[in-house]
C-alpha positions as CSV (number, residue, x, y, z in Angstrom):
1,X,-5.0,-128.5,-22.8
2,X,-5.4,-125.1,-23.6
3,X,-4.4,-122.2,-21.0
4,X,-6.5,-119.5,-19.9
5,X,-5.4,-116.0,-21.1
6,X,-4.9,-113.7,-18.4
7,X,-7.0,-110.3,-18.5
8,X,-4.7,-107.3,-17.5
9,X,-6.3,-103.8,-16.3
10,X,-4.3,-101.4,-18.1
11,X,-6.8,-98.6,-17.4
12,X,-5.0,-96.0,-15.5
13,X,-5.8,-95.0,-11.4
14,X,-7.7,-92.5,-11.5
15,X,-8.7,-92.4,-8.0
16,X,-5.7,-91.1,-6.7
17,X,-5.8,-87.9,-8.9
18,X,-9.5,-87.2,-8.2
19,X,-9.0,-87.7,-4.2
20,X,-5.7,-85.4,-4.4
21,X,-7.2,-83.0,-6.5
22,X,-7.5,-80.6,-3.7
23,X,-4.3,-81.1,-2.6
24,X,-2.8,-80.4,-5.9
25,X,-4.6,-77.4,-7.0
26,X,-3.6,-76.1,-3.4
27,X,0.2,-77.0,-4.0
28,X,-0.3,-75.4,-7.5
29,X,-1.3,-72.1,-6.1
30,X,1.1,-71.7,-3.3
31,X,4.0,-72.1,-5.7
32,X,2.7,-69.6,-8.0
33,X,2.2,-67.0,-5.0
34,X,5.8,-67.9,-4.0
35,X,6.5,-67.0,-6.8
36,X,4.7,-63.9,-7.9
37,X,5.1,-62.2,-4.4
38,X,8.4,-61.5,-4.2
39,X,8.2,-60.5,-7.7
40,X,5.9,-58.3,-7.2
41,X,7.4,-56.6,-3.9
42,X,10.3,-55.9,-6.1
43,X,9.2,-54.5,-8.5
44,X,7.3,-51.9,-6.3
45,X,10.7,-51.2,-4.7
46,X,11.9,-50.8,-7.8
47,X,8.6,-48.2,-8.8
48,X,9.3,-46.5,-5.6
49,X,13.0,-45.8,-6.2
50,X,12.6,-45.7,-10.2
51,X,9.2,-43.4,-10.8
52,X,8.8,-44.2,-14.2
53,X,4.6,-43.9,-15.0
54,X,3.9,-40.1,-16.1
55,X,1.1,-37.6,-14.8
56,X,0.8,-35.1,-16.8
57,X,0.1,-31.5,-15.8
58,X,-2.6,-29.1,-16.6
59,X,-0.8,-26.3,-18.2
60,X,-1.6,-23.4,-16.2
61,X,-3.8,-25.2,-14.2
62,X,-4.0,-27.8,-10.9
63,X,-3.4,-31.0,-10.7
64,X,-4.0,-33.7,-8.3
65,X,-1.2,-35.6,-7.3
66,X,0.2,-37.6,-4.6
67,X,-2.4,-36.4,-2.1
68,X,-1.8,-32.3,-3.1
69,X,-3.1,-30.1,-6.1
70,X,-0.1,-29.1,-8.0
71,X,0.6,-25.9,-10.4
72,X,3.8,-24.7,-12.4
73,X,3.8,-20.9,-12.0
74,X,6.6,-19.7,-13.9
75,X,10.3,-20.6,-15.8
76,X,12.9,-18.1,-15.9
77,X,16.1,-18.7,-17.7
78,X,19.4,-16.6,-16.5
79,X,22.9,-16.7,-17.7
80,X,26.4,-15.5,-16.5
81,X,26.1,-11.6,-15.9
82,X,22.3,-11.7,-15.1
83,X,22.0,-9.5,-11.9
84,X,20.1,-12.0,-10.6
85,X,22.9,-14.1,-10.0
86,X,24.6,-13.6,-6.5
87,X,27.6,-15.6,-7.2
88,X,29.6,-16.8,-10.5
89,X,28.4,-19.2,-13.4
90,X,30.2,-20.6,-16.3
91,X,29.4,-19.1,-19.4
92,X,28.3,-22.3,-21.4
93,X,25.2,-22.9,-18.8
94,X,22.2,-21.2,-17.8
95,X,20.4,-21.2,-14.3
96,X,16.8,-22.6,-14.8
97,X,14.1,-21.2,-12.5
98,X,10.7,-22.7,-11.7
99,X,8.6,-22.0,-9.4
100,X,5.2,-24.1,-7.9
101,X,2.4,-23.6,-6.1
102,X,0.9,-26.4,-4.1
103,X,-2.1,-26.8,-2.0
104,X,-2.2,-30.4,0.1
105,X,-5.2,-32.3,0.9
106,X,-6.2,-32.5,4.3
107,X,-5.5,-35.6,5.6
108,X,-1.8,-34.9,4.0
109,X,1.2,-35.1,6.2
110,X,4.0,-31.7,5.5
111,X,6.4,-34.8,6.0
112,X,5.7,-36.4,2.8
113,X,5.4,-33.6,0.6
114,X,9.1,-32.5,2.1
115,X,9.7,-35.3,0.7
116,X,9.2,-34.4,-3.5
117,X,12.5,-34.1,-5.3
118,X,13.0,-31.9,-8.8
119,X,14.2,-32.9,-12.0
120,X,14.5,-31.4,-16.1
121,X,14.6,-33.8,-18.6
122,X,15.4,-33.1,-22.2
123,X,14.2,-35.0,-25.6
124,X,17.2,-37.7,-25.4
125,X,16.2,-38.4,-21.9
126,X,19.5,-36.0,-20.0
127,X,18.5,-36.1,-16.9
128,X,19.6,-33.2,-14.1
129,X,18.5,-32.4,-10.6
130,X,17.8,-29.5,-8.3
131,X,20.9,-27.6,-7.1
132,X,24.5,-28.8,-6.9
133,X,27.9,-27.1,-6.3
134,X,27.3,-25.5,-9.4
135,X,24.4,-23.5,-8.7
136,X,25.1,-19.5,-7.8
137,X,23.2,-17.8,-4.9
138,X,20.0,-16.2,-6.5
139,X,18.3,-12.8,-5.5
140,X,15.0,-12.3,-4.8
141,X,11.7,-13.5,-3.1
142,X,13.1,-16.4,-0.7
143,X,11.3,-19.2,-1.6
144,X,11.4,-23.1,0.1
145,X,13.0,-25.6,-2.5
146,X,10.9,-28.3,-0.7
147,X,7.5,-28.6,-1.6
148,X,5.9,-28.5,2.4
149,X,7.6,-26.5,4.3
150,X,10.6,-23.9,4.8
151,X,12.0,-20.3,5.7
152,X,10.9,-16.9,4.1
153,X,13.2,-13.9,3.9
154,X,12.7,-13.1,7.4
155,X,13.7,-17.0,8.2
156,X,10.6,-17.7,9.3
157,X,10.0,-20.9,8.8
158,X,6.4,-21.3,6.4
159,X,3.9,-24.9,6.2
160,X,1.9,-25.4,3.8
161,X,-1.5,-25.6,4.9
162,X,-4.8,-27.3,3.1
163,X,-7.0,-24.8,0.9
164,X,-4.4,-22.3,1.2
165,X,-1.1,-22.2,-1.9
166,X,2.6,-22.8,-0.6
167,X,4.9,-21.7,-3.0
168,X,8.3,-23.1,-4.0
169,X,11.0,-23.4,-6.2
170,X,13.7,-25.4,-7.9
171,X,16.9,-24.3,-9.8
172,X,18.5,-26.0,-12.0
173,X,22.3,-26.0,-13.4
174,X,21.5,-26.9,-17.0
175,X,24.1,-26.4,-20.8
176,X,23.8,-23.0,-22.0
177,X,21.0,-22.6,-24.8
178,X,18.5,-25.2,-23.9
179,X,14.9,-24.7,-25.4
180,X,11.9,-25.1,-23.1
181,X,10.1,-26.6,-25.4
182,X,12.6,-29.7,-25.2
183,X,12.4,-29.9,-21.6
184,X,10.1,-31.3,-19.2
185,X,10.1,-30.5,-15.7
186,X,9.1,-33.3,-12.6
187,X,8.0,-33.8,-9.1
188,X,9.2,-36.9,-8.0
189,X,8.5,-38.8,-4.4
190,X,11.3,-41.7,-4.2
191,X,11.4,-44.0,-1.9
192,X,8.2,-43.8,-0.7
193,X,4.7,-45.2,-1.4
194,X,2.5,-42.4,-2.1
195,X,3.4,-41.8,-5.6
196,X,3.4,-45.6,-6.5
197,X,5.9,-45.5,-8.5
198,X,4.2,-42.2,-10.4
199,X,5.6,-39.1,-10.8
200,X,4.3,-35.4,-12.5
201,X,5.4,-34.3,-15.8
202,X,5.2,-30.4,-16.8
203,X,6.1,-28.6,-20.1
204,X,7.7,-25.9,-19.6
């Protein structure tokens, strides 16, 4: 007596992976957003905090940026014995100067541009910042070293107003004998999301 072979379906189920597909693609993109969205919140923190993307400036000209038009109007240089100087400086730095123009958008707040912070940086990326202990008392035109608002030499305080310039200024504390042409000046908004994580680049 010979026995029957018995016939097994190997073929795979497919039925359960075509009535889950749905499901599955669903599951699939959840994860990826939990994972991409905290990714990407942190890393516009990080922009915010860190500006790192360059605008550059129009030499001599405006430029539109975070919500304002924008213009470098001059760099002076001074060392130790300029009369200029109000107070002392050591003799192997220089003051750097600049001074701005800016003219805000309407629809832009005083409080944010009050908000802009200064910076030089040279070719190997030296970094230094408005003011400091270091920086001597400077004669003058009394100019606002925020880039919205602030007092004139009457200590009045000025706003900047839409359609109409508001000047200001940074100094800088930088090693004696710096060329211009190395440096690049920048307005910087940190910690804030108007200049997504952009901030302006001048030559000087």
């Amino acid at each position: 007596m010979n026995a029957t072979p018995t016939t097994t379906n190997a073929a795979p189920a497919t039925g359960w992976w075509r009535g889950n597909a749905g499901w599955l693609l669903g599951t699939a993109v959840l994860g990826a957003l939990a994972l991409w969205l905290p990714y990407r919140d942190a890393l516009r923190q990080y922009r915010e905090r860190n500006p790192s993307v360059a605008v550059t400036a129009a030499k001599g000209d405006w430029t539109a940026f975070a919500g304002a038009h924008w213009k470098l109007i001059s760099a002076e240089s001074m060392i130790a014995g300029d009369p200029r100087l109000r107070g002392p400086l050591r003799k192997d730095a220089e003051v750097l100067l600049l001074r701005y123009e800016v003219i805000p958008d309407p629809d832009t707040k005083i409080s944010d541009l009050d908000l802009c912070r200064g910076a030089i940086v040279d070719a190997q990326g030296r970094r230094w910042d408005t003011g400091g202990a270091a920086l001597p008392r400077l004669s003058g035109p009394r100019l606002p070293e925020t880039c919205g608002s602030g007092y004139d030499d009457a200590f009045k305080r000025v706003i900047a107003v839409p359609a109409r310039p508001f000047a200001f200024q940074h100094a800088f504390v930088l090693p004696r004998g710096q060329r211009p042409d190395a440096l690049r000046a920048r307005i910087e908004f940190k910690n804030t999301k108007r200049a997504d994580g952009r901030y302006l680049d001048f030559s000087l």
